[in-house]
C-alpha positions in Angstrom: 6.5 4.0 -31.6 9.8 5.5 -31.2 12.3 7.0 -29.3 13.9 5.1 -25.5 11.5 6.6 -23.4 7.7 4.2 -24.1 5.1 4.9 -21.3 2.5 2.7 -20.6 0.5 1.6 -17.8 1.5 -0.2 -14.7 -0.6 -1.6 -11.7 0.5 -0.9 -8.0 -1.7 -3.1 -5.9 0.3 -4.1 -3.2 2.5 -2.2 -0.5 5.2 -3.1 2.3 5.5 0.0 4.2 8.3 -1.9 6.6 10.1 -2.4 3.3 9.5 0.4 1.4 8.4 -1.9 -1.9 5.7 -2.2 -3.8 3.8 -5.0 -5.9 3.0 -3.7 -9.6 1.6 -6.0 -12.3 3.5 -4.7 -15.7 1.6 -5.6 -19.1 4.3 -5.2 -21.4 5.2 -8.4 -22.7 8.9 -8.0 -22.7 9.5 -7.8 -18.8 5.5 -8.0 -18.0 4.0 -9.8 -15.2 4.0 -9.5 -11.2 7.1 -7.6 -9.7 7.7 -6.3 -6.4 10.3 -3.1 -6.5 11.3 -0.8 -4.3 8.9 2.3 -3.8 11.6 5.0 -4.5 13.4 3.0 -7.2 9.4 3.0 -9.0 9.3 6.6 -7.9 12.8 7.3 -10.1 11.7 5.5 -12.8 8.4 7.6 -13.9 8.8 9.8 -17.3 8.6 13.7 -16.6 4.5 14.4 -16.9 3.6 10.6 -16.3 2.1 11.1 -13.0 1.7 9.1 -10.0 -1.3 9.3 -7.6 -1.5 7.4 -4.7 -5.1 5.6 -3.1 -5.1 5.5 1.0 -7.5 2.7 0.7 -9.4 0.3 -1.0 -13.4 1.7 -2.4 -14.6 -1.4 -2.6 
């Protein structure tokens, strides 16, 4: 791959609505694991036509 701009997947499953962050799990294996970030600073961060869907609750 090239160029500064790599997508790849990342997992939101937890959310703070009193703090405005969420909980993502990151599989890249540079900065991978568990972080908790702020929603809008995750909102800023998506590539242009990367999408970003949001679940009200959990299916299961």
């Amino acid at each position: 791959m090239k160029g500064t701009k790599i997508g790849h997947a990342m997992v939101v499953y937890g959310y703070d609505r009193a703090k405005g962050t969420v909980t993502v799990f990151d599989p890249w294996k540079a900065t991978g694991g568990t972080h908790t970030v702020s929603a809008k600073s995750l909102a800023g961060a998506l590539q242009a036509n990367g999408g970003m869907h949001y679940i009200s609750r959990s299916l299961l």
